[in-house]
PyMOL commands that place a pseudoatom at each C-alpha (Angstrom):
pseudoatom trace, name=CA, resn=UNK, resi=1, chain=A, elem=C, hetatm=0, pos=[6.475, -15.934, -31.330]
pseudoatom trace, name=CA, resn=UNK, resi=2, chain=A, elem=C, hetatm=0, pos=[10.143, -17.237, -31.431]
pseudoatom trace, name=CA, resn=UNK, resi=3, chain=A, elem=C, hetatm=0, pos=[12.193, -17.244, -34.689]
pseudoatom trace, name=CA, resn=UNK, resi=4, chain=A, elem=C, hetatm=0, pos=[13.239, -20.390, -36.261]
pseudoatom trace, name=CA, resn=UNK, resi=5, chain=A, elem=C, hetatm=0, pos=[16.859, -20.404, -34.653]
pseudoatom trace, name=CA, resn=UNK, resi=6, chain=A, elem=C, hetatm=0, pos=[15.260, -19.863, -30.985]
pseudoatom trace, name=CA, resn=UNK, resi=7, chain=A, elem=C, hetatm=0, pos=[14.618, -22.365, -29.369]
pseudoatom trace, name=CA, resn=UNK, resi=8, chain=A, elem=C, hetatm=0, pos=[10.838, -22.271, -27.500]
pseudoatom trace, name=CA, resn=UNK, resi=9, chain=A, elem=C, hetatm=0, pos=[10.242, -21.147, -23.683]
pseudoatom trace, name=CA, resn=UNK, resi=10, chain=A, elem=C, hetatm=0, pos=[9.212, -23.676, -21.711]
pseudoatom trace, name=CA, resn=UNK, resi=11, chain=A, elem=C, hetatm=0, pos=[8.126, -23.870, -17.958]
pseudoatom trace, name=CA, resn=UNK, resi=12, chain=A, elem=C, hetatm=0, pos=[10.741, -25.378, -15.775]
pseudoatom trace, name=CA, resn=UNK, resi=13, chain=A, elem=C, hetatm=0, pos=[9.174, -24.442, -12.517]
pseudoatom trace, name=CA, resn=UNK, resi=14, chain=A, elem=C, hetatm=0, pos=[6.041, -23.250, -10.281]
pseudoatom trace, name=CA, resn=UNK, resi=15, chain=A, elem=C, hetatm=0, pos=[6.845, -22.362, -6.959]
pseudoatom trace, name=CA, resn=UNK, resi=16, chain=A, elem=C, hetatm=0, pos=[5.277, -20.817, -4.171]
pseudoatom trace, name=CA, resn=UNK, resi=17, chain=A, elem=C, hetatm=0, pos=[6.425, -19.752, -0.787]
pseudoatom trace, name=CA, resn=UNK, resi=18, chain=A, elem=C, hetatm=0, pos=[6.969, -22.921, 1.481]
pseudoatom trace, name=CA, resn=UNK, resi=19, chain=A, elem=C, hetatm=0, pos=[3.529, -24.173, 2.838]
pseudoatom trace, name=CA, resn=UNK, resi=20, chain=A, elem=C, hetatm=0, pos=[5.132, -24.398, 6.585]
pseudoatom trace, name=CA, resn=UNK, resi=21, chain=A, elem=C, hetatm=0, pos=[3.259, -20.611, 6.328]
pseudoatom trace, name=CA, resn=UNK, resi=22, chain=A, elem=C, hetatm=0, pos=[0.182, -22.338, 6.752]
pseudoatom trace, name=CA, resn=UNK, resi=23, chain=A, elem=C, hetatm=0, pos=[0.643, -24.388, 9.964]
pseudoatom trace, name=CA, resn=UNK, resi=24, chain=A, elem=C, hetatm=0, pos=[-0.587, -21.526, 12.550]
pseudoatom trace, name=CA, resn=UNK, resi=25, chain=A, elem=C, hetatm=0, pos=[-3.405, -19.973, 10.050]
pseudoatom trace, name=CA, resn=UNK, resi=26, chain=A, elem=C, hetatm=0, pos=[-4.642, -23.816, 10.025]
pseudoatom trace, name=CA, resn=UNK, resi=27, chain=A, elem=C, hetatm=0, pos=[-4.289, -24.629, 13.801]
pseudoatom trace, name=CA, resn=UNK, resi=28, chain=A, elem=C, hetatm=0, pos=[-6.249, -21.064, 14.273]
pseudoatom trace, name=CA, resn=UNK, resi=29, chain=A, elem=C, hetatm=0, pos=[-9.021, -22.818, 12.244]
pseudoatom trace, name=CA, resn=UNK, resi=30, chain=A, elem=C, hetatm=0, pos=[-9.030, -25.832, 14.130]
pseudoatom trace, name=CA, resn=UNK, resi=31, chain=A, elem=C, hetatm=0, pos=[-9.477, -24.274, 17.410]
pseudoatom trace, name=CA, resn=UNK, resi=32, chain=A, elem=C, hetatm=0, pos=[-11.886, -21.553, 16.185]
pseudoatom trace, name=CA, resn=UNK, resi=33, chain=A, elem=C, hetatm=0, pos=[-14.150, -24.342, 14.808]
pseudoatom trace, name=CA, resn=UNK, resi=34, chain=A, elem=C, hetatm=0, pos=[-13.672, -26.416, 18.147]
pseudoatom trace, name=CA, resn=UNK, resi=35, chain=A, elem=C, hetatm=0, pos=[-14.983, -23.380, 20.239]
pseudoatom trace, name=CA, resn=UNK, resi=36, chain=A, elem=C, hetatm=0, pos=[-17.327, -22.306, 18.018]
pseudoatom trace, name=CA, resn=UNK, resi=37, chain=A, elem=C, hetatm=0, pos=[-19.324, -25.963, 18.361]
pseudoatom trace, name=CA, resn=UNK, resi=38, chain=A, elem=C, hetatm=0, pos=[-18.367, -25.884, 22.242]
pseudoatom trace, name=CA, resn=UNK, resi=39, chain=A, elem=C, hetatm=0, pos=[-19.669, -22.783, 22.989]
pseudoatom trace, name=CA, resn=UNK, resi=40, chain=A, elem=C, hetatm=0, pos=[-22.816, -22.046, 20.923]
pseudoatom trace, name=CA, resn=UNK, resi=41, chain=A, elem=C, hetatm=0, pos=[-25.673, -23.180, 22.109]
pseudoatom trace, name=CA, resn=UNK, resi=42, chain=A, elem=C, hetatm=0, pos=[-24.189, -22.624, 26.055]
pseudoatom trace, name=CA, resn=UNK, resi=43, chain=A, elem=C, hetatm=0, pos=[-26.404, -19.360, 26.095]
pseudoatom trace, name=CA, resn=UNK, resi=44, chain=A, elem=C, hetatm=0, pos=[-29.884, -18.553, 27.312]
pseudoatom trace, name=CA, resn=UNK, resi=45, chain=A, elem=C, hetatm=0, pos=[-29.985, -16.059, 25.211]
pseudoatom trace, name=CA, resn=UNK, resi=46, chain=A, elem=C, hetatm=0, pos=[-29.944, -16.039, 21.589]
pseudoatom trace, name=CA, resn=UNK, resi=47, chain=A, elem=C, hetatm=0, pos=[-27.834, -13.127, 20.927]
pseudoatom trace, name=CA, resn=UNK, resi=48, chain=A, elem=C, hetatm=0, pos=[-25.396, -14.216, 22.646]
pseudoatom trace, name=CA, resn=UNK, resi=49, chain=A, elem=C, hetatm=0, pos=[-25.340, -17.578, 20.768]
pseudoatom trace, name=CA, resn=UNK, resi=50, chain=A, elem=C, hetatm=0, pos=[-25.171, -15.897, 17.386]
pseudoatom trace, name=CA, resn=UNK, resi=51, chain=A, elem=C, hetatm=0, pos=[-22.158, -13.421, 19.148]
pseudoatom trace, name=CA, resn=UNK, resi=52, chain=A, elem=C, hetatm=0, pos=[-20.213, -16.684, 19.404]
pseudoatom trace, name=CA, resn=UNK, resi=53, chain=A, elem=C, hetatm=0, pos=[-20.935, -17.616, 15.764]
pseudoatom trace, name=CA, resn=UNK, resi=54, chain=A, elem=C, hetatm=0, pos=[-20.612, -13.945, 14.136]
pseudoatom trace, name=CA, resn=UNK, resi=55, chain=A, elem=C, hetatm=0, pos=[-17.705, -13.767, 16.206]
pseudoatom trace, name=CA, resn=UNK, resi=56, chain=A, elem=C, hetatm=0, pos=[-16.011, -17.357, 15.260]
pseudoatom trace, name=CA, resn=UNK, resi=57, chain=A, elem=C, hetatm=0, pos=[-16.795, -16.703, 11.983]
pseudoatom trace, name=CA, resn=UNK, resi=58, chain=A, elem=C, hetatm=0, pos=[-14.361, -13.115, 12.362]
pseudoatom trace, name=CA, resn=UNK, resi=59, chain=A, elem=C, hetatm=0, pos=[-11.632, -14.999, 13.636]
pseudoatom trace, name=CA, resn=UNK, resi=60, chain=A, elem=C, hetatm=0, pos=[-11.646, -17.707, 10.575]
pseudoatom trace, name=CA, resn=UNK, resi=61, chain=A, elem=C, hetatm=0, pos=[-11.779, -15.393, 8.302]
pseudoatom trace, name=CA, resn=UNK, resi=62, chain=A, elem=C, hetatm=0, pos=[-9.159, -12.621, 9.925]
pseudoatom trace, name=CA, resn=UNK, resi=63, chain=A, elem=C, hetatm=0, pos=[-6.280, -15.831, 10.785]
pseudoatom trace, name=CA, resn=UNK, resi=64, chain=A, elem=C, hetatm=0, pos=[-7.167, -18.154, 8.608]
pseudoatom trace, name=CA, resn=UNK, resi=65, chain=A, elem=C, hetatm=0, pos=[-8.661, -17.126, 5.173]
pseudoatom trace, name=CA, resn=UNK, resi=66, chain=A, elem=C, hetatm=0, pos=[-6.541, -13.471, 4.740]
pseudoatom trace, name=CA, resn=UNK, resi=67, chain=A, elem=C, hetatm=0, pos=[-3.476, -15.373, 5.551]
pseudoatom trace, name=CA, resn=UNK, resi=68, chain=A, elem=C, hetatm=0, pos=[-4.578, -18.276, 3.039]
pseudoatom trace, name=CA, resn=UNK, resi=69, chain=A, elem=C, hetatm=0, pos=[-5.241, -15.728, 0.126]
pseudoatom trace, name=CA, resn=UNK, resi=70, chain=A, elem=C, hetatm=0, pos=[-1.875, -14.061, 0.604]
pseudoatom trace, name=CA, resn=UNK, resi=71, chain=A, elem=C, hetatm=0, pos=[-0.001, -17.357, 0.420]
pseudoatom trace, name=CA, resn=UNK, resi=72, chain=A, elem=C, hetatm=0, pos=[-2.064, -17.904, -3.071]
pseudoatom trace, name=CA, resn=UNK, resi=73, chain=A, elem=C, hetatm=0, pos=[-1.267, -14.830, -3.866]
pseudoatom trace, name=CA, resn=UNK, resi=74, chain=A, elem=C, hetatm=0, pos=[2.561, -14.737, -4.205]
pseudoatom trace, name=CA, resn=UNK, resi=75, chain=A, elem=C, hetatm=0, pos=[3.628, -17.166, -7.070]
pseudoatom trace, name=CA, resn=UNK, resi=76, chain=A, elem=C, hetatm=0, pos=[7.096, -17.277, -8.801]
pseudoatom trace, name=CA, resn=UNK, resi=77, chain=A, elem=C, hetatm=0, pos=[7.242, -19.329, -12.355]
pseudoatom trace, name=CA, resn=UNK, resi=78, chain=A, elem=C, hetatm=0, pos=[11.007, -20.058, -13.369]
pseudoatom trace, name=CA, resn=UNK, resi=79, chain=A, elem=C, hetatm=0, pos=[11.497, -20.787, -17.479]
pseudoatom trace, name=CA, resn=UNK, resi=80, chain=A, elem=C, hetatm=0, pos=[13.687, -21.504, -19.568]
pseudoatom trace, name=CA, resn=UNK, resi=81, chain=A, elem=C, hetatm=0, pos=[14.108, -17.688, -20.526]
pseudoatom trace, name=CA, resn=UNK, resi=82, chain=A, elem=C, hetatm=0, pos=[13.118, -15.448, -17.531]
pseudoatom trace, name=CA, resn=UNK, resi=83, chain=A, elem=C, hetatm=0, pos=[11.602, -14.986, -13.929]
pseudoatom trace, name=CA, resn=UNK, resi=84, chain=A, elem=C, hetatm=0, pos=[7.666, -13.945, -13.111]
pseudoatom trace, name=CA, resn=UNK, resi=85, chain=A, elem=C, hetatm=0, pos=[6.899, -12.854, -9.638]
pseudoatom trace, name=CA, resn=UNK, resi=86, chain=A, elem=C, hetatm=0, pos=[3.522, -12.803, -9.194]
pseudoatom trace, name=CA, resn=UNK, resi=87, chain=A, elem=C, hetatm=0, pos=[2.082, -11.134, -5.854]
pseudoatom trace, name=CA, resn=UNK, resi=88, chain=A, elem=C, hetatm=0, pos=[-1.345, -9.699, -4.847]
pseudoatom trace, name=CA, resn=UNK, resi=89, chain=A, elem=C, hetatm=0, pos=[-4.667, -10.916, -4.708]
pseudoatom trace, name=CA, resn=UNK, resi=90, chain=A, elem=C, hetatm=0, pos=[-6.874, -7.844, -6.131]
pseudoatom trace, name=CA, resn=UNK, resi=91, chain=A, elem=C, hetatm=0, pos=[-4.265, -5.704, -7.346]
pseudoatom trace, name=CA, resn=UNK, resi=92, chain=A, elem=C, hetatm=0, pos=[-1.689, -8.497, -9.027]
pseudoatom trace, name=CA, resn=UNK, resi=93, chain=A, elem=C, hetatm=0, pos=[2.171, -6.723, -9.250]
pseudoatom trace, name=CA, resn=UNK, resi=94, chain=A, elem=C, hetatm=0, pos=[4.537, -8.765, -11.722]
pseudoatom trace, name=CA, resn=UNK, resi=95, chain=A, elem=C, hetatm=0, pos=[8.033, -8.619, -12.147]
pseudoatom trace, name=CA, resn=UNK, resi=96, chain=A, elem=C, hetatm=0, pos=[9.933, -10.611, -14.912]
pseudoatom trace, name=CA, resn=UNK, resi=97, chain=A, elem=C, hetatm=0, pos=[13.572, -10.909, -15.277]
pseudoatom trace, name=CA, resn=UNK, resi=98, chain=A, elem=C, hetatm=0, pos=[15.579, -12.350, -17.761]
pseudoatom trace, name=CA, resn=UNK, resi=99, chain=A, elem=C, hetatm=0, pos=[18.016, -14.589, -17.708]
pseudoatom trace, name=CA, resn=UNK, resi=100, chain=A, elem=C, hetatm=0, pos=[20.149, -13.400, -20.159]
pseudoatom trace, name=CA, resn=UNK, resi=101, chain=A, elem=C, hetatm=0, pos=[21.230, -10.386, -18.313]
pseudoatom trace, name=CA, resn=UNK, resi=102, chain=A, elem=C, hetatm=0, pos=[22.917, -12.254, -16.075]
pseudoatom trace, name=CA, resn=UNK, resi=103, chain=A, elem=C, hetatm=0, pos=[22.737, -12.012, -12.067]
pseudoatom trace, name=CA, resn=UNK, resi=104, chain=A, elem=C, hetatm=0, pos=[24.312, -13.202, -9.039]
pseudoatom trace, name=CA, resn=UNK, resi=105, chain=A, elem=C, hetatm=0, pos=[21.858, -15.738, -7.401]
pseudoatom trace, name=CA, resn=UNK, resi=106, chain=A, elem=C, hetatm=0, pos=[22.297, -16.572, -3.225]
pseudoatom trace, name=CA, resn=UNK, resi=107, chain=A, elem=C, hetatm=0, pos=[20.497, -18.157, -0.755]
pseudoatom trace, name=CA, resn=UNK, resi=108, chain=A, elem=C, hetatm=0, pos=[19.987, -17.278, 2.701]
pseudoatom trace, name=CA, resn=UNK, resi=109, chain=A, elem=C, hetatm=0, pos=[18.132, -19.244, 5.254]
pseudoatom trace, name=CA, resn=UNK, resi=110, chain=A, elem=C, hetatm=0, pos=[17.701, -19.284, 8.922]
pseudoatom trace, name=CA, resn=UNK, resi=111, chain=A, elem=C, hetatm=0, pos=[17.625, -21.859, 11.236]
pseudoatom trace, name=CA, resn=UNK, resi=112, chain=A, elem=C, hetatm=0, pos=[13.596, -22.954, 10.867]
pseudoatom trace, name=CA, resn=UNK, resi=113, chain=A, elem=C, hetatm=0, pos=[13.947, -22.561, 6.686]
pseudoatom trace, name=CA, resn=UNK, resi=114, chain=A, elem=C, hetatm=0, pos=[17.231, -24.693, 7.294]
pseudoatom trace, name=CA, resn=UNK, resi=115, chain=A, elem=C, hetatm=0, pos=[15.444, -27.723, 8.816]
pseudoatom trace, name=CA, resn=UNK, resi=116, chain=A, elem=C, hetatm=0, pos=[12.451, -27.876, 6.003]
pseudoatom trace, name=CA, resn=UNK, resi=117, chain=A, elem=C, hetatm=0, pos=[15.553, -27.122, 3.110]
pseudoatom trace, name=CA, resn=UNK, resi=118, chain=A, elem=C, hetatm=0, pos=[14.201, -23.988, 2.179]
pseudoatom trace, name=CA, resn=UNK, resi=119, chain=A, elem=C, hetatm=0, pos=[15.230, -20.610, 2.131]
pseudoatom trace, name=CA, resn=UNK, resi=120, chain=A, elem=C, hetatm=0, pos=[15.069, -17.028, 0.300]
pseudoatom trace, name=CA, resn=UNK, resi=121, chain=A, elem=C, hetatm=0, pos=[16.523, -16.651, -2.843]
pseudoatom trace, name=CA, resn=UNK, resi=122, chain=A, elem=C, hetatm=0, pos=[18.463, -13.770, -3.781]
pseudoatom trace, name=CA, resn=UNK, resi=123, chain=A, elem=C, hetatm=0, pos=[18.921, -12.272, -7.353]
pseudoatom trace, name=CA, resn=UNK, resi=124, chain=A, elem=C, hetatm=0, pos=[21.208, -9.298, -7.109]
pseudoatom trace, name=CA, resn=UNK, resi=125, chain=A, elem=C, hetatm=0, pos=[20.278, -8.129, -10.076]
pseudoatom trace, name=CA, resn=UNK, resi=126, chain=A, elem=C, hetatm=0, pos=[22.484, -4.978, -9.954]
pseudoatom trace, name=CA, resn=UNK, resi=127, chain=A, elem=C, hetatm=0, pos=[19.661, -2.733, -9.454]
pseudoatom trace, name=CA, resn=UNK, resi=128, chain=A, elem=C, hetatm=0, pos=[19.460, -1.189, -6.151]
pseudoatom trace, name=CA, resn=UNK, resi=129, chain=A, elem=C, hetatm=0, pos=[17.619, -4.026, -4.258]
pseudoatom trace, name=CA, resn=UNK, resi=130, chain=A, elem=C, hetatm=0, pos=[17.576, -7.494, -4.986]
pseudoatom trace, name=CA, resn=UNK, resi=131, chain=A, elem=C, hetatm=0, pos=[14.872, -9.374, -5.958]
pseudoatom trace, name=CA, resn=UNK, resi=132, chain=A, elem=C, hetatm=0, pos=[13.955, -11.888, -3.206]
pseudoatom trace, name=CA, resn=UNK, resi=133, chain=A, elem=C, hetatm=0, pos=[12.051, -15.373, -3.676]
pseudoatom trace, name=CA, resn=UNK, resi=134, chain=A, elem=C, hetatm=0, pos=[11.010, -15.375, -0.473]
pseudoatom trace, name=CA, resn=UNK, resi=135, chain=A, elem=C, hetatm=0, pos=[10.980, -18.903, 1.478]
pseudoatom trace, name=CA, resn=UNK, resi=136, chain=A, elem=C, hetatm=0, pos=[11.048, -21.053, -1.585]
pseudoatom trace, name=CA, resn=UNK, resi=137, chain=A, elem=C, hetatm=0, pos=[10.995, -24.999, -1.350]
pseudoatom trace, name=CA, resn=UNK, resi=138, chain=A, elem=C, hetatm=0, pos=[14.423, -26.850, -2.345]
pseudoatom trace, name=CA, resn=UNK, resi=139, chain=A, elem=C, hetatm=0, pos=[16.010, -23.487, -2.192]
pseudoatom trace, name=CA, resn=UNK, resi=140, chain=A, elem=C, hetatm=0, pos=[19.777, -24.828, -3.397]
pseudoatom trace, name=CA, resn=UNK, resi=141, chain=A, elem=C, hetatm=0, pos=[17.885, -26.746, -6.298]
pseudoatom trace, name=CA, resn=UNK, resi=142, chain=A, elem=C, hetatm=0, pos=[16.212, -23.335, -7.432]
pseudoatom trace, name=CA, resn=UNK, resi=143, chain=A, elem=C, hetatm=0, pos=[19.934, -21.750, -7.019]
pseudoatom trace, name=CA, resn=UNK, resi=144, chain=A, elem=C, hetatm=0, pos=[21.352, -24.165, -9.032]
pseudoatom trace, name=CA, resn=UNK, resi=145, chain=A, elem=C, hetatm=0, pos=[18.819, -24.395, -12.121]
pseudoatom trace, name=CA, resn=UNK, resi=146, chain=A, elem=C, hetatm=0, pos=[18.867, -20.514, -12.076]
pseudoatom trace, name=CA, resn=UNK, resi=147, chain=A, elem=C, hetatm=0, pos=[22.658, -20.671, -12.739]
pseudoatom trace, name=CA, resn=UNK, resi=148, chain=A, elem=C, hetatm=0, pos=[21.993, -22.947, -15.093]
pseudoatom trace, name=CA, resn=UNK, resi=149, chain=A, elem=C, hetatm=0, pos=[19.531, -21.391, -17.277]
pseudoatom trace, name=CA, resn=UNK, resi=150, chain=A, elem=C, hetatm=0, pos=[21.452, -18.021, -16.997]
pseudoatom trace, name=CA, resn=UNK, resi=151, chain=A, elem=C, hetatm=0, pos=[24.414, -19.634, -18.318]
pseudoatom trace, name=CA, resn=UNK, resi=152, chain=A, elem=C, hetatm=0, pos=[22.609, -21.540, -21.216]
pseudoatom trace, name=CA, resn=UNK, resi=153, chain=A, elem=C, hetatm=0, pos=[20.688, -18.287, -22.211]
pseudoatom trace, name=CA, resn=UNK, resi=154, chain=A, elem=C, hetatm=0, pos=[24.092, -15.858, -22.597]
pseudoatom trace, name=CA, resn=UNK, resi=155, chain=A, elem=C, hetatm=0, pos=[24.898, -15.666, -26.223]
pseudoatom trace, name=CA, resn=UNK, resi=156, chain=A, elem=C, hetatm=0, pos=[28.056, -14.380, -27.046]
pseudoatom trace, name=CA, resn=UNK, resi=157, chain=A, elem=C, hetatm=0, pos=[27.427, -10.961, -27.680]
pseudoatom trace, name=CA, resn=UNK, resi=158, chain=A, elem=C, hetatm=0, pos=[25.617, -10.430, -24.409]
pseudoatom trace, name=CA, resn=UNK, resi=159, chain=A, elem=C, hetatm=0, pos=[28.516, -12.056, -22.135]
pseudoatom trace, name=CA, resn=UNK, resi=160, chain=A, elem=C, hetatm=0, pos=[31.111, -9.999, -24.241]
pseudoatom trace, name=CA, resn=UNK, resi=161, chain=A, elem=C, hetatm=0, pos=[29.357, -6.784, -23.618]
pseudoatom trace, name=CA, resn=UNK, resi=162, chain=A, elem=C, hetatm=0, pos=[28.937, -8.023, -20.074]
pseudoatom trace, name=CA, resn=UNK, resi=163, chain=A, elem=C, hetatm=0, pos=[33.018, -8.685, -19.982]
pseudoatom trace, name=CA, resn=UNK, resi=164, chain=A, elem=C, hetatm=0, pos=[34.040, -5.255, -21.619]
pseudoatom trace, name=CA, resn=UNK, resi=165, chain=A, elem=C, hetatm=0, pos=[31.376, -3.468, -18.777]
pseudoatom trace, name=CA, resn=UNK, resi=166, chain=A, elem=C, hetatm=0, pos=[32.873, -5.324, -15.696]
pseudoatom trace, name=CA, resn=UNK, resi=167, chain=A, elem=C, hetatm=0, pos=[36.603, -4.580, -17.175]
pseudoatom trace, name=CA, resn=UNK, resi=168, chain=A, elem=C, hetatm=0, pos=[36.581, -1.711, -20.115]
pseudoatom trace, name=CA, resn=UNK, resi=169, chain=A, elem=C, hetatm=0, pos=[39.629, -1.538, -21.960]
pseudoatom trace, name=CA, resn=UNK, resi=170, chain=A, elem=C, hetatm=0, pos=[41.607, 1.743, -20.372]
pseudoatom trace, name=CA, resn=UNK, resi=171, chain=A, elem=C, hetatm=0, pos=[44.595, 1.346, -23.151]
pseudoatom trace, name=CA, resn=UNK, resi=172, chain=A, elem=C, hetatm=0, pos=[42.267, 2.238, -26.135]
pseudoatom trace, name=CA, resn=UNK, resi=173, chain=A, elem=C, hetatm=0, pos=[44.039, 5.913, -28.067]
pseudoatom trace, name=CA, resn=UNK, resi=174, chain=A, elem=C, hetatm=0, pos=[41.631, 8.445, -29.013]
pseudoatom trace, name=CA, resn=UNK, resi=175, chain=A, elem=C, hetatm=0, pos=[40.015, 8.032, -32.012]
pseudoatom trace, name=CA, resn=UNK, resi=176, chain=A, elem=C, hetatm=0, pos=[40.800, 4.424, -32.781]
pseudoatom trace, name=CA, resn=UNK, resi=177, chain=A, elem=C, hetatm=0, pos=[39.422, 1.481, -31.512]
for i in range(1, 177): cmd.bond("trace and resi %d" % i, "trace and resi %d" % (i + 1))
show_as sticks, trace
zoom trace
């Protein structure tokens, strides 16, 4: 529920980590299925065939599927008023953060995030570790509409009380104000 003079929160964003995470667990698949159907069959005996199968079938699941549910597992949902990182298949962790306590927002990305224009966002939050989008698609376009929806959700109150934290007043007598 919002009061009258807020304005309602609204989903600007759905992201996931970039889906370049994918290409190995995939070609793993690929090749698992090709030597699965090449080799079973090959045996006399039928042990051995079901071996190949039983163990083909180990290999999908262990580099393919795991590495598939973790990647649908970590989810980050930008609106209008906070941050949710979502991460975890069975046991789900979330972390919101608002906008309107305002944060410093970089991005840092290495050579391979560099040439698919992604990269890991940082929120320095002022808390001992920053909170890290981890390889995020369009990572400068996430930067940018994060400033922007921190700036458009400080009221004045909040950024003065921000101000007089980052600089208190050290000329103020005792017992006035």
């Amino acid at each position: 529920m919002s009061s009258p003079g807020q304005a309602q929160e609204s989903v600007v964003a759905r992201l996931r980590p970039h889906g370049r995470a994918l290409f190995w667990p995939s070609l793993f698949l690929v090749a698992a299925v090709g030597a699965m159907t090449y080799f079973y069959g090959s045996f006399a005996e039928t042990w051995q065939n079901l071996a190949v199968l039983f163990g083909g079938l180990l290999f999908i699941v262990l580099a393919w599927l795991l590495p598939l549910l973790s990647w649908l597992g970590h989810r980050y949902i930008i609106t209008t008023r906070r941050i949710v990182m979502r991460r975890g298949f069975f046991v789900r962790v979330r972390q919101e953060l608002l906008h309107s306590r305002g944060y410093d927002v970089t991005v840092r990305k290495n050579a391979m995030q560099s040439m698919f224009r992604s990269g890991d966002v940082r929120i320095n939050t002022g808390l001992e570790q920053p909170v890290v989008l981890r390889d995020v698609p369009n990572a400068d376009l996430v930067q940018g509409a994060l400033h922007d929806l921190m700036e458009a959700s400080m009221n004045p109150i909040a950024a003065r009380r921000q101000a007089e934290e980052a600089h208190p007043d050290e000329t103020t007598a005792w017992g006035t104000r």
